[in-house]
N, C-alpha and C positions, 0 to 999 in steps of 0.2 A: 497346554491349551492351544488349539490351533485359531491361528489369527486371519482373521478377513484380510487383511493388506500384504497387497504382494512381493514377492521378494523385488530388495532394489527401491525400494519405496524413500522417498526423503522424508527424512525426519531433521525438522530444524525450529532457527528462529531467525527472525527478522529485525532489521536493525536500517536505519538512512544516514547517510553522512552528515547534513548538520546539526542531527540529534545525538551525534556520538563522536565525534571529530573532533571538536570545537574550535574555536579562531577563525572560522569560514568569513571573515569581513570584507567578502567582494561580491556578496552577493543580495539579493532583496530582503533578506528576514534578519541578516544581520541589519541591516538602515533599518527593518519596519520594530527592532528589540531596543533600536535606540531611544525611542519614547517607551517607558516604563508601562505608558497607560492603556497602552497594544498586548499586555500581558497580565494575565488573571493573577499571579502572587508578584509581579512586576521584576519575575528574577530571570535575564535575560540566558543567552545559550554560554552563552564565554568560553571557558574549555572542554565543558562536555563533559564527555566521557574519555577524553584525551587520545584518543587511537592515531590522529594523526598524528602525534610525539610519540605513538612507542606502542601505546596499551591496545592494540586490536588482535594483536600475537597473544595477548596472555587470555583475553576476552575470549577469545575462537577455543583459546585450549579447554578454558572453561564449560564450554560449549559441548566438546567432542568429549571432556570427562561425563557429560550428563547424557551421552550415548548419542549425540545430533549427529548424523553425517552429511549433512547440509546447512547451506548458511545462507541466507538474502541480503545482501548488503547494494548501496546505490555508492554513486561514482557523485563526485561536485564540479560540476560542470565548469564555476568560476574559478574554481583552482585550475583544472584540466586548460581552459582559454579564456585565462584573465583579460587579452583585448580582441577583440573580435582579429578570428586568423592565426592570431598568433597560439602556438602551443607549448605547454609549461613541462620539459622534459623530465625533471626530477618529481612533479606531481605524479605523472604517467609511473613513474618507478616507482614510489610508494604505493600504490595499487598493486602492479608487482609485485611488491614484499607481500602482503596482504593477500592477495590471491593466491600466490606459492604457500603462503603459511599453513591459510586454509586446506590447502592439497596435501602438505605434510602432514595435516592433522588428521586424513580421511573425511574430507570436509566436502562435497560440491559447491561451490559459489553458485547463484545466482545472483545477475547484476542487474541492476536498475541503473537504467541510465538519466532518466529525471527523478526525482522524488522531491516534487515541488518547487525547490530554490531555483531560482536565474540568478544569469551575472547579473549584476547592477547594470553594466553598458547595455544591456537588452531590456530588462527593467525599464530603462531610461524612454528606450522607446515605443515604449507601452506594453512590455511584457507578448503574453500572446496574443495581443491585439494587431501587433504591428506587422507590417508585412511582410516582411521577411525573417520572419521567426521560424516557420516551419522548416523552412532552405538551409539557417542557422543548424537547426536542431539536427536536421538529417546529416548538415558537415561534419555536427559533432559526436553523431554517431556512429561515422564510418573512421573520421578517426582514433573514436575508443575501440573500438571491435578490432580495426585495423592491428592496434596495439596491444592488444590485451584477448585478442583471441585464443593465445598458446595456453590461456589460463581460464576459460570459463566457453562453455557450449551455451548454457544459458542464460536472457538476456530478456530482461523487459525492458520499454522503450518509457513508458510514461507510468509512474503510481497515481491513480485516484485522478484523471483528469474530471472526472466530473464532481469532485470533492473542491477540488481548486477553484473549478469555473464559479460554483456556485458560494464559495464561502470567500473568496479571491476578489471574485468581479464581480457576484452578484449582491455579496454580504461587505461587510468593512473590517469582522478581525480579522482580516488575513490581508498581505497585502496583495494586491495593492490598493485595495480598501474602495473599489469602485461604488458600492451599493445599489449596481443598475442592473436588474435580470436583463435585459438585452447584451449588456455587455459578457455578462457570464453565458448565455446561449453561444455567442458569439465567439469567445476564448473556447468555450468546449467545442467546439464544429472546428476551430483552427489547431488543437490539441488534436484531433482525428487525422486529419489532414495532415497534419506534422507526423503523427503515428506512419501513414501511409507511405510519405517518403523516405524514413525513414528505416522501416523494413523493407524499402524494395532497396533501398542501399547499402542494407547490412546483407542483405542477402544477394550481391552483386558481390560483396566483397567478400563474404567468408560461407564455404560451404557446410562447413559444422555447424554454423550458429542454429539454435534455435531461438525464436524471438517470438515474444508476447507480447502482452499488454493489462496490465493488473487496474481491475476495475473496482468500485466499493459497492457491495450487493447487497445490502441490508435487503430484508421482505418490509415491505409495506401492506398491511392487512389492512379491510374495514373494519371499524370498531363494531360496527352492529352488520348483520347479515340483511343489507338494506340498499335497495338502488342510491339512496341518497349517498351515504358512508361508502359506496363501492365506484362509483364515478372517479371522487375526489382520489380514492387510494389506489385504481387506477391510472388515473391522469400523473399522479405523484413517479409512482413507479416507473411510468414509461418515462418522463423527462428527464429522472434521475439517471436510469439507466438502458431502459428496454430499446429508448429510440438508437443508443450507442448499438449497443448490440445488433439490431436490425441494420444499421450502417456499415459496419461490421460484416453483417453475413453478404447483403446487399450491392454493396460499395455505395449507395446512395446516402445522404442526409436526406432527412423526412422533417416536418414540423414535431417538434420548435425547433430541432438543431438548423432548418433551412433546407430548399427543395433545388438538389443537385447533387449531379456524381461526381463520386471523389477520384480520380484516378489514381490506383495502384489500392482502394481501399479494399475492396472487394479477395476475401480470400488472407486478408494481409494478419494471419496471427497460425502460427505453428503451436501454439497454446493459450491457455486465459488463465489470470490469475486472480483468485476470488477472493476480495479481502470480505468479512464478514463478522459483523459485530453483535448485532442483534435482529430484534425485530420493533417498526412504529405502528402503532393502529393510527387508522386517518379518519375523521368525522366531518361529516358537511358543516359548513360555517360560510355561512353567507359574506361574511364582512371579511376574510380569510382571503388577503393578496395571491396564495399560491392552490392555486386550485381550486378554489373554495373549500378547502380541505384543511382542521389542524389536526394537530397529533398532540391528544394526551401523553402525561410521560409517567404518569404511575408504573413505579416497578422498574423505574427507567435507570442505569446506571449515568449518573450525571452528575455535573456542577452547574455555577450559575451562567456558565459561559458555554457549557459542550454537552452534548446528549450522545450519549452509544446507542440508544437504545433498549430493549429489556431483552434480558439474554432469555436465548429460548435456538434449544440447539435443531429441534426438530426444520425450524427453517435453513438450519444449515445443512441436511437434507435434501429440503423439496429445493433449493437455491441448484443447487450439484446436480441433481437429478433434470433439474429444467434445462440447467447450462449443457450437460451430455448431448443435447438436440443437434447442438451446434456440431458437433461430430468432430472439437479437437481435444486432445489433453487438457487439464483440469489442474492446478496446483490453488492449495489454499494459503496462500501469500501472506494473509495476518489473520489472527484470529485469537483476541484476548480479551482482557478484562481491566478494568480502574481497581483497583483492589491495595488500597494502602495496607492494611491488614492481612494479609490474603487468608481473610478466610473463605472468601469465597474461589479464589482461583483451583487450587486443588480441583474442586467436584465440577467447575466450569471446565477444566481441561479434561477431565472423563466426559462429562457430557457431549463437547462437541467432538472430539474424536472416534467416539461411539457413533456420533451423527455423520461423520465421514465413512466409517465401517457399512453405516446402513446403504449411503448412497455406494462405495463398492460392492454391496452385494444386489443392488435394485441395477448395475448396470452402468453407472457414473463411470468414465476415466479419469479417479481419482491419481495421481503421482507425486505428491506430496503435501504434507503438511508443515505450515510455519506460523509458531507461536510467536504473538507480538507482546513483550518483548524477551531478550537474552536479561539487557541490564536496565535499571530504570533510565530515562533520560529523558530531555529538553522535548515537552511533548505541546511542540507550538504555542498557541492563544493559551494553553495553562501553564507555560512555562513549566515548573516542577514539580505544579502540585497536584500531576497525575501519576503518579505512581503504577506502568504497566511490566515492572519487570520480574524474571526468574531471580533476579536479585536485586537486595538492593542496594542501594547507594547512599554512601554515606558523602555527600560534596564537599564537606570541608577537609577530609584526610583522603577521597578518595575510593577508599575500604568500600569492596562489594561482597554483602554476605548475602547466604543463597535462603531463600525463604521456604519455606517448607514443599509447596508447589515445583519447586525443582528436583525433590526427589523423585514427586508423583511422576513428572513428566519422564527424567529417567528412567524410571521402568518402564514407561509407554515405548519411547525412545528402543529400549536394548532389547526389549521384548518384541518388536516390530506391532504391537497390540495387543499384541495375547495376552495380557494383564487386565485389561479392560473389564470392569466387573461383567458379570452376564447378565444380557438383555430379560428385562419383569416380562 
């Protein structure tokens, strides 16, 4: 069967350092796990999934047994520069180990260089509120790239900055538990701005790199075909993400993120990477703080603390197809399910991979897919009782067994697609 994705295409999964590392105690989420009552089953991250004592060599091999030859993994900032300036040489080499693994394995890395955690001393002073956090961020980007170039061409700067601002600063499960939409506008416009120096400095310093920046794209629909219902879902969509985007193409902030050029913003992404969960419908509601808009969650995959959304792969599609505008490469950076069971993963991972097939045939520069996750792990405000992995985890011995959904994905994986049922 000939397959829509072309040759070269990544096939992976995705994975962040304090969800799978464990021991990270220099940073904000290890302080925000030390009150119990910051996490939905109260079971804080502790060692993880252990990679940084040993297990990300046998994880990755797991990986490449299931046909992946690519892998999204982020860097820990507070290991990498426990105090501002200073650099942790033997950190930098475990990444090393890790990134060579990966290579032996016929693995691509792609690095993320934030994926949410700060050190504690940045933390301290207000996270990305404070002024000199972007300056921070860009030193500590050209030092990882500087080191770590001989082992990875791709590179994202920030996961999910507008997941942060608004669940960070604007919300209170996350730290640092602001609950002020100003302050969340505010953190995401200084997360951009960090983005910007940051690839003008990774790309001063290494000519290979290519560097992104991995956004969260859910579709936000109106519940009813109705001016009312269409404003609200609207207004939603652009603050969450569209105004980034426009900045992005722009180099400007616009309202709400703020009315100013960014220098170095304009032009600043070699790629985008599309994390993509489901989709919200939005309804007018008057009394409704955020746009006068809520969002039912019938069909929604959820708990009483986190909403995904309602899977529905066609918006992973029009999502790819809209982004193509922009006119760079395209990588879909996460894209999973809550599925303690999995019974629904299996047909979830046909689904949207078919929905990636559509957008490479309508014209999308699709270049990879990455399923969230490899192994179950520490999945923030629910601590562990979200279960997003190809396997799972048993936390008291250890023991990852592979759930049915990993074989599915394997074939997708060594087939480059062409297993995919065919399109009704």
């Amino acid at each position: 069967m000939q397959s829509a994705f072309p040759e070269g295409f990544l096939w992976g999964t995705a994975t962040s350092s304090h969800q799978v590392e464990g021991e990270n105690q220099a940073n904000d989420w290890w302080e925000w796990e030390r009150d119990a009552s910051h996490l939905f089953d109260g079971a804080p991250s502790g060692k993880a999934l252990e990679w940084w004592t040993g297990r990300a060599e046998e994880d990755l091999a797991r990986a490449a047994g299931l046909g992946q030859n690519a892998h999204r993994l982020s860097l820990e900032w507070s290991r990498l520069e426990p105090e501002p300036g200073k650099w942790d040489d033997r950190a930098f080499e475990r990444y090393v180990e890790m990134l060579r693994a990966a290579r032996s394995l016929g693995i691509t890395p792609m690095v993320t260089l934030n994926h949410f955690t700060l050190p504690r001393w940045l933390a301290q002073k207000g996270g990305w509120l404070s002024n000199e956090a972007a300056a921070r961020f860009a030193s500590f980007a050209t030092e990882s790239v500087a080191r770590l170039e001989a082992h990875a061409e791709l590179w994202a700067t920030l996961n999910e900055p507008n997941v942060l601002a608004y669940l960070g600063y604007g919300g209170t499960r996350w730290p640092p538990g602001r609950g002020e939409i100003s302050a969340a506008l505010r953190a995401y416009a200084a997360m951009l701005r960090a983005h910007a120096l940051a690839y003008r400095a990774i790309k001063a310093r290494s000519a290979r790199a290519r560097v992104g920046l991995v956004l969260s794209l859910p579709v936000f629909d109106p519940a009813r075909a109705t001016v009312r219902d269409r404003a609200p879902a609207s207004m939603t969509d652009w603050a969450f993400s569209g105004a980034a985007l426009h900045a992005l193409s722009k180099g400007r902030l616009v309202p709400p993120l703020g009315a100013s050029r960014v220098p170095g913003l304009r032009g600043a992404l070699d790629w985008l990477g599309v994390n993509y969960y489901g989709r919200y419908t939005v309804e007018f509601d008057p009394r409704s703080p955020e746009f006068f808009g809520r969002r039912p969650s019938a069909g929604h995959i959820k708990t009483p603390w986190s909403d995904w959304g309602e899977p529905w792969a066609e918006g992973l599609t029009r999502r790819l197809l809209q982004l193509g505008k922009l006119g760079v490469p395209l990588y879909v950076t996460e894209n999973g399910i809550r599925d303690p069971r999995d019974e629904l993963r299996p047909d979830f991972l046909r689904q949207h991979i078919a929905a990636v097939a559509r957008a490479l045939r309508g014209g999308a520069d699709v270049r990879g897919y990455f399923h969230w996750s490899l192994v179950d792990n520490f999945e923030w405000a629910e601590g562990w009782s979200s279960p997003f992995g190809l396997y799972a985890l048993d936390r008291t011995t250890g023991l990852r067994a592979a759930r049915p959904s990993a074989a599915v994905y394997a074939s997708l994986c060594r087939s480059n697609g062409a297993t995919l049922p065919p399109e009704r």
